[in-house]
Structure formats: structure tokens, C-alpha cells
C-alpha angles and dihedrals in degrees: 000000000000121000123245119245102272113221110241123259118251126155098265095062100052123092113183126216129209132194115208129188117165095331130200133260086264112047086103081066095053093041092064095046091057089042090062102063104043144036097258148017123216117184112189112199123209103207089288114175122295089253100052098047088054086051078047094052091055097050088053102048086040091051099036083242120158107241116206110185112196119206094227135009106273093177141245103306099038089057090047096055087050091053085059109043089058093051081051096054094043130117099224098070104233117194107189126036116206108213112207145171123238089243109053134120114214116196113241090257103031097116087054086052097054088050085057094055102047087046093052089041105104096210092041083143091072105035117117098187149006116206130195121248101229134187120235111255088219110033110024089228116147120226104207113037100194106230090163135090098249119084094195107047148357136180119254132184095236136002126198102248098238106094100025134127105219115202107229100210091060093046083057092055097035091043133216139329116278112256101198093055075067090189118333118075086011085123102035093046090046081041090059096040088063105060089044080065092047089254100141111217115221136165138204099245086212116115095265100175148336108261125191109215093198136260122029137174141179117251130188096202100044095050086048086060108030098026086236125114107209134062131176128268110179127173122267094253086057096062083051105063095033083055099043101037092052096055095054092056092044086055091048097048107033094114101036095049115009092161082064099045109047083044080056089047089051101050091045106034093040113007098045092041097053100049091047082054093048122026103008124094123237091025100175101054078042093056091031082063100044094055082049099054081046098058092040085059091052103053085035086242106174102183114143111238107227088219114121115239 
């Protein structure tokens, strides 16, 4: 299948979307930032508490955003899905939809960044989205290092979904994000789905923004034998989704990329493990989880966990 010509991104015809779930003091702060480089804004809020979604009513009626409050937290993708369907349905024929976390940091010309890229880009007519190089809040560390001879983009295998322009009309042909992923692998899987429809994925190796993973900590230990400092410390229900999810898509794409799946294999079955065992807190819920979200991706269980993440 060939690609449709996909319409240009310019600022008029981008609408963001923002998934909220018991945001910070300063997500106002973020939000404008964001306003201010595209048409529309869409925040899609998760059940946070009663005090932050009034805090969420006022930025959207300050800023002219559209404020979607959901009744429970159905996760990362569902929202998502929901963020789109409402560009979609939109009169204002939006053309690009930016996908972004509630705590990241654009830079002020990041969205004119991402139009570089796609107009440098010599296939532009098949790319499905454009994501943003960051670097990590905690650690400095930069997610995308350009080897390459072009300054303004290059191709990648997979993006995060915070920072990136997704192209409508192939979300249209790749379909949505996937709701039981819930929120782990919901990129990577969307990401994948994209080249088996011929999309091509590419990013604008400029630090974009400053992006926040999660859960840090200092370590003592960790910094004695890597020289760094920090070290993760997510929640168990985080060590859920990332377990389970992988494995699926593992599962899924053991034949079409085994270099990919037995590097995924390694990282959760090894890597992750043995951080959790050395340098993580709560290690047996942590472990107990993990074992769970193996076995649901045995017996190819979906089910979404309640626990908040």
C-alpha cells in the first residue's frame, strides 16, 4: 500500500493533546508553552483529584483549550484515542496532532523544529510522524545522539510519544492506540504499526525539550559503579505493564524483527530484573509484579490493573 500525500505541518493545522493525570503546580506553565506553538489545545484528563481538574477548568477556559474529564483512568492510549478522535471531529481541519506528557518542557521553537525536519526530510510524503530528541529531567542524559549527515532529521525505529507530531491521516490508516497496553509499549507498538503500513518514523535530533521518564532516585551504590548518581524507582504497576506489554510484542514480533525482540528479552527479563534486585525499593511487590505481568502475557490475559501508577 502506498501512502497518501500527507498535508504539511504548520502551525494552523496542529491541535496538541495532553494527558493529564494528577498534575503538578506547574503544568499551567507547560501548557502555555505548548499554546503558544500550535491552533488548539486538547487536555485529556485521567480522574485526577477534584482540586487539580478545577486548576484544569481555569487553564482551559484562560487558554480557549478544549477540556475532556474522564470518570476513571483509562490509561495512556485510551486518552489518547480520545484526544484524536476529537481533532478528528473537529471543524477546524486539523491536520497534525502533537502528542505530549503533562511534564514536559518544550523549548520555545520546538514545533518549528519538527516542521524542519519533516521539510528537509526527502520522503516527507511517507512520513507518519516526526518526534522531538529530549533530554532526561534527572539524569541529562539525551535520548537521540545524530550520527548521521543531516542537522535537521534523521529516521529512527521508535519515538516516546511526548514531543511528537502525529500525521492524522495515517492514524487514520494505521489505526488507534492500543487500550489494553494501557500505557508501556503504547509508542513503540503505534510506532510499529506505522512502517508495516509503509509510514516511515523520523525525529529532529535538536534538543527539543526537557522530558522527565519517571521515578529517580539517588543511589550511593549505583553512582560508585556507573559514575552516575541516579537510578530509577518506579512503582510496581509499573513493572507490570512494562513486563507484560513487552512480551506481548515480543510475541507479536519474534519473526519480523528478532534482533528487536530478543534486545527487548534481554532489557525486561535481565536488565530490569536485576535493577529492581539491586538498587530499586519494595523489591518484592516489584518482583511479585513482574512474575504477574509474565504469566498475563502468557496466557495473553488483557485485563487493565486499577493501581495507580
Amino acid at each position: 500500500m502506498v501512502p497518501q500525500k500527507i498535508a504539511e505541518p504548520c502551525k494552523n493545522n496542529i491541535c496538541a493533546i495532553i494527558v493529564t493525570f494528577h498534575p503538578d503546580k506547574k503544568i499551567q506553565d507547560r501548557i502555555e508553552l505548548i499554546a503558544n506553538q500550535v491552533k488548539k489545545i486538547i487536555i485529556v484528563d485521567n480522574k485526577s483529584s477534584e482540586e487539580n481538574r478545577k486548576k484544569l477548568k481555569i487553564i482551559a477556559k484562560d487558554l480557549g483549550a478544549k477540556l475532556i474529564l474522564n470518570e476513571n483512568n483509562l490509561g495512556v492510549a485510551t486518552a489518547l484515542n480520545i484526544g484524536f478522535q476529537e481533532a478528528i471531529n473537529s471543524e477546524e481541519a486539523f491536520e497534525w496532532c502533537l502528542t505530549m506528557d503533562q511534564d514536559t518542557i518544550l523549548n520555545n521553537d520546538m514545533i518549528q523544529n519538527l516542521i524542519s525536519a519533516y521539510k528537509d526530510c526527502p520522503f516527507r510524503e511517507k512520513i507518519g510522524i516526526v518526534g522531538s530528541n529530549y533530554e532526561e529531567y534527572h539524569t541529562g542524559r539525551i535520548l537521540f545522539i545524530n550520527q548521521g549527515v543531516n542537522d535537521s532529521w534523521a529516521e529512527v525505529d521508535n519515538l516516546p510519544t511526548s514531543g511528537c507530531l502525529n500525521s492524522i491521516n495515517s492514524f487514520q490508516k494505521v489505526g488507534k492506540f492500543r487500550d489494553e497496553l494501557f500505557i508501556d509499549y503504547v509508542d513503540t507498538d503505534y510506532c510499529m504499526r506505522l512502517k508495516d503500513h509503509n509510514f516511515r518514523v523520523i525525529i529532529s535530533p535538536l534538543i527539543n525539550m526537557i522530558h522527565p521518564l519517571g521515578n529517580y532516585k539517588s543511589n550511593i551504590l549505583y553512582k560508585f559503579l556507573t559514575g552516575h548518581e541516579m537510578i530509577t524507582n518506579y512503582p510496581p504497576i509499573r513493572h507490570y505493564y512494562w513486563t507484560r506489554n513487552g512480551l506481548t510484542l515480543v510475541r507479536e514480533r519474534f519473526w519480523k524483527n528478532t534482533k528487536w525482540a530478543l534486545n527487548e528479552l534481554y532489557y525486561l527479563i535481565i536488565r530490569r530484573v536485576l535493577i529492581v534486585i539491586i538498587f530499586e525499593d519494595d523489591k518484592f511487590f516489584k518482583l511479585r509484579m513482574i512474575l504477574l505481568g509474565i504469566l498475563h502475557s502468557i496466557i495473553r490475559k488483557t485485563k487493565i490493573l486499577t493501581i495507580e501508577y
